[in-house]
C-alpha positions in Angstrom: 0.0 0.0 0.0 1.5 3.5 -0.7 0.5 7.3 -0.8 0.8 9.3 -3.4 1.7 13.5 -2.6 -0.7 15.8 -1.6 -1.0 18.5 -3.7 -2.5 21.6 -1.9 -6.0 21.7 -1.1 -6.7 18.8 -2.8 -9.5 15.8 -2.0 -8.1 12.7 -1.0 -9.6 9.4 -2.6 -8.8 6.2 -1.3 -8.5 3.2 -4.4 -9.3 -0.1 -3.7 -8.6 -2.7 -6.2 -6.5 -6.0 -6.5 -5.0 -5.4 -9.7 -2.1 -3.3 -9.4 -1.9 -1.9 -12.8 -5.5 -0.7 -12.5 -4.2 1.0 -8.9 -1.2 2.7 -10.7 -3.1 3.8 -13.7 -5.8 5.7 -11.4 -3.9 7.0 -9.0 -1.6 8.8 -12.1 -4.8 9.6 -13.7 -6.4 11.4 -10.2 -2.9 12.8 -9.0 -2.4 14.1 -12.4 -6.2 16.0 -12.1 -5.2 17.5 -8.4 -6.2 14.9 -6.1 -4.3 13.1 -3.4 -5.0 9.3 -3.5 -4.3 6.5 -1.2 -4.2 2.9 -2.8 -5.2 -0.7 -1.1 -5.2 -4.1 -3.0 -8.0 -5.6 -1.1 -10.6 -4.8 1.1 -8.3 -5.4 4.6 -5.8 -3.2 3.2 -8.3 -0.5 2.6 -9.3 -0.4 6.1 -6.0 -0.5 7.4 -5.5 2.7 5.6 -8.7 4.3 6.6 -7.5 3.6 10.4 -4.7 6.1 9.2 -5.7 8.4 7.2 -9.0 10.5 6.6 -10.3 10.3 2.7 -13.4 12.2 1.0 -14.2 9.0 -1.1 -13.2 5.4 -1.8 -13.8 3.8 -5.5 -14.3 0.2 -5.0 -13.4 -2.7 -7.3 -16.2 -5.1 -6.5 -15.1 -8.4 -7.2 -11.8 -9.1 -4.8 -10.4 -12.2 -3.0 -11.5 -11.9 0.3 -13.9 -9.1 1.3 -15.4 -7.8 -1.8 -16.0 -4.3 -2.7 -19.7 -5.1 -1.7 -19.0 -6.5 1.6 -16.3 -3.4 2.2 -19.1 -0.9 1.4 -21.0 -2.4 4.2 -18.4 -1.9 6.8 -17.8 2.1 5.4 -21.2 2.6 5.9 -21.3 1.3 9.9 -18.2 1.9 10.6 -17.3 5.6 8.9 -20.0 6.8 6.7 -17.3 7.3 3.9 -18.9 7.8 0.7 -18.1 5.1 -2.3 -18.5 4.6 -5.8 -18.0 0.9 -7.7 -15.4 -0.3 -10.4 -16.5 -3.2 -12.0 -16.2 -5.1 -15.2 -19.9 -6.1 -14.9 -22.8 -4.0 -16.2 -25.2 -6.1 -14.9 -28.6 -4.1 -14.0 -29.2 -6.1 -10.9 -25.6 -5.2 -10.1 -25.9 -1.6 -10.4 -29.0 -1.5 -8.4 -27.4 -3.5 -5.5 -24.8 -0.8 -5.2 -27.5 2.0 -5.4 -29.1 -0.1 -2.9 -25.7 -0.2 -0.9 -25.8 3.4 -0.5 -22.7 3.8 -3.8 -22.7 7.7 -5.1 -21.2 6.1 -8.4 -20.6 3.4 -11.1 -17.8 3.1 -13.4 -17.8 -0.1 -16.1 -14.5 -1.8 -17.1 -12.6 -1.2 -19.0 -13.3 3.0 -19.1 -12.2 5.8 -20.9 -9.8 7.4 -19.3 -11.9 10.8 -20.0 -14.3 9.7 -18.3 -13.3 8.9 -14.9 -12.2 12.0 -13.2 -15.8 14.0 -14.2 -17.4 10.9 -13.1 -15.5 10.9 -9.7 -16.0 14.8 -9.5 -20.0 14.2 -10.2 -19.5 11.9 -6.8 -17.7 13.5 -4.5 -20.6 16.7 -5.5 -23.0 14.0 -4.6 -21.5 12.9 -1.6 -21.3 16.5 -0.4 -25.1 16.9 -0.7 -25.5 14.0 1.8 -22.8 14.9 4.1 -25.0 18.4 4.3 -28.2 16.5 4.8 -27.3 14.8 7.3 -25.4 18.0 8.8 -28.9 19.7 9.0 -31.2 16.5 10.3 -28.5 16.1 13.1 -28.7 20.0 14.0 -32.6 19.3 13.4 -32.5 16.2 15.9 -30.1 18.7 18.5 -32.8 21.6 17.9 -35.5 19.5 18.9 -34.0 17.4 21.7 -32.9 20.4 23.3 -36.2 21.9 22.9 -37.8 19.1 24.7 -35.5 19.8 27.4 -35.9 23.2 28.1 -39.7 22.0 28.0 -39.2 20.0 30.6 -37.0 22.2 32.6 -39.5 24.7 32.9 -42.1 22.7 33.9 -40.1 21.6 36.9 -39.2 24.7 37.9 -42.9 25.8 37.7 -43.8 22.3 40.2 -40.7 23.6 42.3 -41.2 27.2 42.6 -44.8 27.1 43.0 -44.5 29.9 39.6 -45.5 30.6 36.3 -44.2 29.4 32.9 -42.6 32.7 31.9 -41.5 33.1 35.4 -39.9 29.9 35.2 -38.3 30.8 31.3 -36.9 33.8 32.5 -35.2 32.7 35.5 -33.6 29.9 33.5 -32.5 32.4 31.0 -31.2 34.6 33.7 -29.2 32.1 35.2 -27.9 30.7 31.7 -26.6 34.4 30.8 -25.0 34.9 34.2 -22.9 32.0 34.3 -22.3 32.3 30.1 -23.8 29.2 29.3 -26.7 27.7 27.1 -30.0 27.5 27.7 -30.2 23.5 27.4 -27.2 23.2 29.7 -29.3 24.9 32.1 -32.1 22.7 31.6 -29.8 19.2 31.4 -28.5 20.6 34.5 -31.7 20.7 36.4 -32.9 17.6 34.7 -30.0 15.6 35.7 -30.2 17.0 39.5 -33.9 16.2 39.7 -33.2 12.4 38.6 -30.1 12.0 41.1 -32.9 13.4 43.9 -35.7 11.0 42.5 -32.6 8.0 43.3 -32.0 9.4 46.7 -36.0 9.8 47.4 -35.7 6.1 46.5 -33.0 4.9 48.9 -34.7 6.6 51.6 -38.2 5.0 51.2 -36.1 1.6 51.0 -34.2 2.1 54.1 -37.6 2.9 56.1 -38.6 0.1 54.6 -35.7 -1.8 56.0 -36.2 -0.8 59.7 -40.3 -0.9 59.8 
């Protein structure tokens, strides 16, 4: 396995593919179009350098001794999330759509022009990009909301607590967050997290009563 030079700013794709001329011949043809490229000869290999070294997208020969592209693309996608694209000598229709159904951002059919590799990798790393976004904005979504909940939450047991108001209750929580510089949420995991370790203690002491009745 070897590393070809960054050049500056460049993506990094990682090649995975058991014939070494077809390794050498893309990893010119990428390096030569400004990106850095790794190269593995079998699936192991790939993520052996994957434990080493961060990439933007892997282009997998699918048919390999050992773990095939197919069976690598299912660890990327539990283990890293990388995105992928295939490189196989089959065309087969059922083919392709497994590797759509694998989650791949691209196809290339051997044996390929050489013109037409680099736009198609370009056309998948713009791919992958609009699903690295989308899951950006669910995740800040899924924070949004969680945290929402727990302000929610946090206010209502202030309001049981204080005997108060709902706004009351807000704006003492937001008071508190802007003195000590800290967000809202935190404020509201804090009290969320005291009111459980008191709920455990409330708990103990009912079972030691228990104990000695």
């Amino acid at each position: 396995m070897a590393t070809t030079a960054a050049p500056p700013f460049s993506r990094r794709i990682l090649l995975v593919d058991d014939d070494t001329i077809t390794l050498d011949l893309l990893s010119h043809l990428f390096h030569h179009a400004g990106f850095a490229t790794g190269k593995a000869a079998s699936g192991e290999a790939a993520l052996e350098a994957l434990a080493q070294q961060a990439y933007d997208l892997a282009l997998l020969d699918v048919n390999m001794p050992g773990m095939s592209g197919l069976e690598l693309a299912k660890r990327l996608q539990a283990d890293s999330q990388l995105p992928f694209m295939f490189l196989s000598s089959n065309n087969d229709i059922k083919l392709v759509r497994q590797a759509a159904d694998y989650g791949a951002v691209g196809y290339l059919v051997k044996p390929f022009e050489h013109g037409q590799i680099v736009p198609a990798v370009e056309a998948a790393l713009a791919r992958a990009d609009e699903i690295r976004q989308l899951r950006r904005t669910e995740a800040n979504l899924t924070a949004a909301l969680a945290a929402g909940r727990e302000t929610s939450m946090a206010v209502g047991l202030l309001m049981a607590r204080l005997q108060t108001d709902r706004n009351t209750a807000f704006e003492v929580m937001r008071d508190y967050a802007r003195a000590n510089r800290c967000k809202l949420n935190e404020v509201a995991q804090e009290l969320l997290a005291a009111e459980e370790k008191i709920g455990v203690f409330k708990t103990m002491v009912a079972n030691m009563r228990n104990k000695s009745a």
